[in-house]
N, C-alpha and C positions, 0 to 999 in steps of 0.2 A: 504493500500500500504506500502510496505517496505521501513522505511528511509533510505535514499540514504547512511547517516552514518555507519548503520551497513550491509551496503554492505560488507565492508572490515574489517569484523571481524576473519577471515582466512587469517594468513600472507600467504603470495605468496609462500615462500618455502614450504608449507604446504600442497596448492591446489594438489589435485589430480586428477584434470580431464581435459583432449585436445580433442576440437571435431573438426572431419572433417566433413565437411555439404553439400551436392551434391544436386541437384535438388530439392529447395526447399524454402521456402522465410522464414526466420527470421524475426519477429516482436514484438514489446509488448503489452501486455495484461494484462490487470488487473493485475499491478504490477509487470507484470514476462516480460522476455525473453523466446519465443518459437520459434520453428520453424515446419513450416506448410508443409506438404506431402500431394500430389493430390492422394487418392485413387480414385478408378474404383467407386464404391458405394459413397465416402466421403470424405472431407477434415478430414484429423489426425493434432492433435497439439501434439506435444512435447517440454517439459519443458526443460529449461538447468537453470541450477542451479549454477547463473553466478557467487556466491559469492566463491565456491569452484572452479573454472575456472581459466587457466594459460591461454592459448591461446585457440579462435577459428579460424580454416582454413576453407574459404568458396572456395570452388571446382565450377566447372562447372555448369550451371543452377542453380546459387544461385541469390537471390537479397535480402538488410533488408534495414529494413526503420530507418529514421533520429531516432526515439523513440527508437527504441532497441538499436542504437549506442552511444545514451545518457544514456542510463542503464551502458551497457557494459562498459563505459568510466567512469563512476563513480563507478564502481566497480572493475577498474584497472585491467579489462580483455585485451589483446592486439588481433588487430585482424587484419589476413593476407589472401588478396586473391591468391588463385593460380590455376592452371591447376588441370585436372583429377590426382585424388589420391594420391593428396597431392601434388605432381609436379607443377611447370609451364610445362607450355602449350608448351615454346618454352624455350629451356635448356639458350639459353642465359638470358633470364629475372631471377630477385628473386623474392621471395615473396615481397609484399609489404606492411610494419607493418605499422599498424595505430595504433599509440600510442596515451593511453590517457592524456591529458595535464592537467597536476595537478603542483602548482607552490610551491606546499607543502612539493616534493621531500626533502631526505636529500641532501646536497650538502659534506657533510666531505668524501665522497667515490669517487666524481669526482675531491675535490679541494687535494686527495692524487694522484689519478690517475696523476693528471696533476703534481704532483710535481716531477715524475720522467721519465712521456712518453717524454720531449722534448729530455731527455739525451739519445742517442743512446745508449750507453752501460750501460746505468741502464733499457732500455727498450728491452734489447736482455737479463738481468740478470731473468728479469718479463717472460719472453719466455720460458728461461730454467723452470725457477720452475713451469710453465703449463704444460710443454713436461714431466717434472719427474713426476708431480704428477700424469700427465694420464696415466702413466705406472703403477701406484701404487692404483690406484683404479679401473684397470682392474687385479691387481692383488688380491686385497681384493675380488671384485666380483668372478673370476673365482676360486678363494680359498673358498669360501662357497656355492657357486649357488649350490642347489643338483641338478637343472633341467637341468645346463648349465654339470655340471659334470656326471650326465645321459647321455647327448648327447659325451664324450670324453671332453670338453672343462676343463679343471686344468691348473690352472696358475706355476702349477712346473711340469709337463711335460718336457722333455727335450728341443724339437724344441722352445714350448714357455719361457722358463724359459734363455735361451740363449740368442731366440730374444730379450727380454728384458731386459737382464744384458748387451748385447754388445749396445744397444740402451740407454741406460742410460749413458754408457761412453761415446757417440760421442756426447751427450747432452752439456757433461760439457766440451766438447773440441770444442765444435764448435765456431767459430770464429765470426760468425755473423748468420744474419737468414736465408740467403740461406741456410747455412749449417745444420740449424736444422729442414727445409722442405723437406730439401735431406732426416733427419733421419726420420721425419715421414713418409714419403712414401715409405721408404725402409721396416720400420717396420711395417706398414700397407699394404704392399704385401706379408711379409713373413704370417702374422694373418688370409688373405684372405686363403695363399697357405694351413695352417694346417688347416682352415675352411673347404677348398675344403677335405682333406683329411677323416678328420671324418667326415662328412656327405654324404661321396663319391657321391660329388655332378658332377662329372665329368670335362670337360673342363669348364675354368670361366677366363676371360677377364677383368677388370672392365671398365665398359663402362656407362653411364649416359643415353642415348640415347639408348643402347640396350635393348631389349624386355624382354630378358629371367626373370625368378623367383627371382633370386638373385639381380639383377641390379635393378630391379622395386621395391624389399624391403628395398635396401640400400638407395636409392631413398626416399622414404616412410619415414623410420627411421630418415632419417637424417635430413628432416623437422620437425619431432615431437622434435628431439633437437635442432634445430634451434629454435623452439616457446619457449623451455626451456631456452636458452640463452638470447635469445631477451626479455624476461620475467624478469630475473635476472636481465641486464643491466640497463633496464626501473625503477625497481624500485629501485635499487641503485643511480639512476640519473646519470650514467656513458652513453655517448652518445656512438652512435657504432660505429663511425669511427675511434677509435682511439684505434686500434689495434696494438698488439705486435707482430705475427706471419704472420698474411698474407696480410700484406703491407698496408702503410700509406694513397696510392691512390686509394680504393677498399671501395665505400662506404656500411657499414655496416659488413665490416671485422672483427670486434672485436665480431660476435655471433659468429662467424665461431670458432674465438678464443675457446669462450667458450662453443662451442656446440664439440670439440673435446675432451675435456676432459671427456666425456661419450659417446662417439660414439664405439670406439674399442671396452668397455668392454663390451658396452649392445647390438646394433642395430648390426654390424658387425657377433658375431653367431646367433643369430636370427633370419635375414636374410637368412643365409642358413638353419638353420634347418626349419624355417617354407618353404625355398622352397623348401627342401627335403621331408616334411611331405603334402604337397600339399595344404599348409596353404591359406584362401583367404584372399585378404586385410585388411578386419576389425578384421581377425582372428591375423594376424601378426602387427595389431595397438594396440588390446587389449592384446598383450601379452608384445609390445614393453612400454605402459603406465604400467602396471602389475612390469615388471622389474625396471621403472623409482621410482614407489611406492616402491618396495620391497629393493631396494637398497637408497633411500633419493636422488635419486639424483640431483633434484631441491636444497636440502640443499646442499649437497655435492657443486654446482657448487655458491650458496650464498657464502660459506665459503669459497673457493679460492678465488673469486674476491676480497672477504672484506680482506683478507691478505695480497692480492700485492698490493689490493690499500692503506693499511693502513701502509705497510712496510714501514720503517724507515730508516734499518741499509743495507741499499744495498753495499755490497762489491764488488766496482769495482777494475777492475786490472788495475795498473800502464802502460799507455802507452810507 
C-alpha cells in the first residue's frame, strides 16, 4: 500500500488532472482510489491517480465510501458534489467543497491576507491588480494559443485589443467594487459578442439556466475553474470567504475571485468553439483541462494569490 506521505509528492500547482464522475461508486482498493461502472456483462474498475489530482466533481448517481474519502483527504484532493455535468442540479445551490483538514497548512498566506482585507481601500487596491492581471493573461494566452488563433481568437485584434485597453482604464479609476463588477461584465459581454462573431455562433444571450451549446459549456468550464481556485485557496490556507470582488457576504466568494482570473482567457472561446464544432461534454472538458495544462494555469493562479497576499507596499490614496 502507498504511504499516505508520498501521497503529496506532486505540489498542487503541478497536478494535472479534474475528474467528473456520473453514475458510478468510488471506493478503495488495494491501496488505490477507483471508481466502479455497472456494465451489461461486468462491473469495470477504474483507477484515478489521486496523487496527481486537483479536484474531483461527483455528478448525478455517484456514491464513495468513508475509505476512498480518507485516501483522497490525505492526498489533499478536494472534493465537490454537484448536478449533471458539472452543474448543480438547481442554479441556486454551489458546489459543495469538502476540504481536506490538515493542521499543517502554511499560515504566512492567510496571516498576509488578513493584514490588509479589513482595510476597504487596501482591499479594493487587491481587486484592481486581479481585474489587471486577468486582462493580461488573456492577453498572453490569446497572443500564442495557435489553436485559439486558428479559431480568429488574437489578443491585438482591434474589437479585442480596445476592449481591453479601455477596460484597464476604468480598472484604475474605479472608485470602489461596484464599479469594477460594472467593468467586468461590461468586458465580458463585449468577449462573448466577438466570440459570437468568429464562431458565427449566431444569436447568444448569457443565460445559466439556458439549454443551448454555449451556456451549458460556460456552465461546465466554469466549474473546472472553480475546482482550480478552490484548490489554490485550500492549500494556501486562505479561507474562501474572504473575498475582494464579489462581496464580503457571499460564502465562498473568494474562488469566484480566483477562478476569474482564467475564465475569459481559457473557458469563454472554448465554449463556443467546441459549441460550434458540435463538441460533446467530455470533449469540451478534455480540451478545457488540455488548455489549463498548456497555459500553467493552476501556477498562474498560485502566483497571484501568493502576491497580494504577501504584498507589502499597498499604495492607498489620501482621503
Amino acid at each position: 500500500m502507498e504511504a499516505l506521505t508520498d501521497l503529496k509528492a506532486i505540489l498542487h500547482s503541478k497536478r494535472a488532472n479534474i475528474y467528473y464522475l456520473e453514475k458510478c461508486r468510488v471506493m478503495q482498493k488495494d491501496g488505490r482510489v477507483l471508481y466502479l461502472t455497472e456494465a451489461k456483462s461486468e462491473n469495470q474498475y477504474w483507477n484515478i491517480p489521486i496523487a496527481n489530482t486537483t479536484c474531483l466533481l461527483l455528478g448525478t448517481g455517484t456514491s464513495i465510501t468513508q475509505a476512498a474519502m480518507r485516501m483522497l483527504a490525505s492526498a489533499g484532493v478536494l472534493v465537490g458534489f454537484c448536478g449533471g455535468g458539472g452543474t448543480p442540479l438547481l442554479m441556486a445551490n454551489e458546489v459543495e467543497w469538502l476540504t481536506p483538514q490538515s493542521e499543517y497548512r502554511p499560515t504566512e498566506y492567510l496571516q498576509g491576507w488578513m493584514s490588509f482585507w479589513f482595510d476597504d481601500e487596501k482591499r479594493l487596491l487587491a481587486a484592481r491588480q486581479f481585474q489587471q492581471t486577468r486582462i493580461q493573461f488573456l492577453q498572453r494566452v490569446w497572443g500564442k494559443d495557435r489553436d485559439l488563433q486558428a479559431e480568429g481568437f488574437h489578443a491585438n485584434e482591434a474589437d479585442i485589443e480596445s476592449a481591453l485597453r479601455q477596460c484597464g482604464r476604468q480598472i484604475e479609476q474605479a472608485r470602489n467594487v461596484g464599479e469594477l463588477l460594472q467593468n467586468e461584465a461590461r468586458l465580458t459581454k463585449q468577449l462573448y459578442k466577438a466570440a459570437v462573431q468568429r464562431t458565427k455562433y449566431g444569436e447568444f444571450t448569457r443565460e445559466r439556466e439556458a439549454e443551448d451549446a454555449a451556456n451549458a459549456f460556460l456552465n461546465h468550464g466554469n466549474y473546472l475553474a472553480y475546482g482550480l481556485a478552490a484548490t489554490t485557496l485550500w492549500v494556501l490556507g486562505i479561507p474562501h470567504g474572504f473575498a475582494v470582488m464579489h462581496g464580503k457576504t457571499r460564502r465562498g466568494a473568494l474562488v469566484f475571485d480566483v477562478a476569474d482570473l482564467i475564465k475569459d482567457a481559457i473557458i469563454l472561446p472554448w465554449a463556443f468553439i467546441c459549441a460550434k464544432d458540435g463538441a460533446t461534454e467530455q470533449e469540451f472538458r478534455q480540451q478545457c483541462l488540455q488548455a489549463f495544462t498548456d497555459h500553467k494555469a493552476l501556477d498562474f493562479m498560485f502566483e497571484q494569490v501568493k502576491q497580494v497576499a504577501l504584498k507589502q507596499d499597498w499604495e492607498c490614496r489620501s482621503s
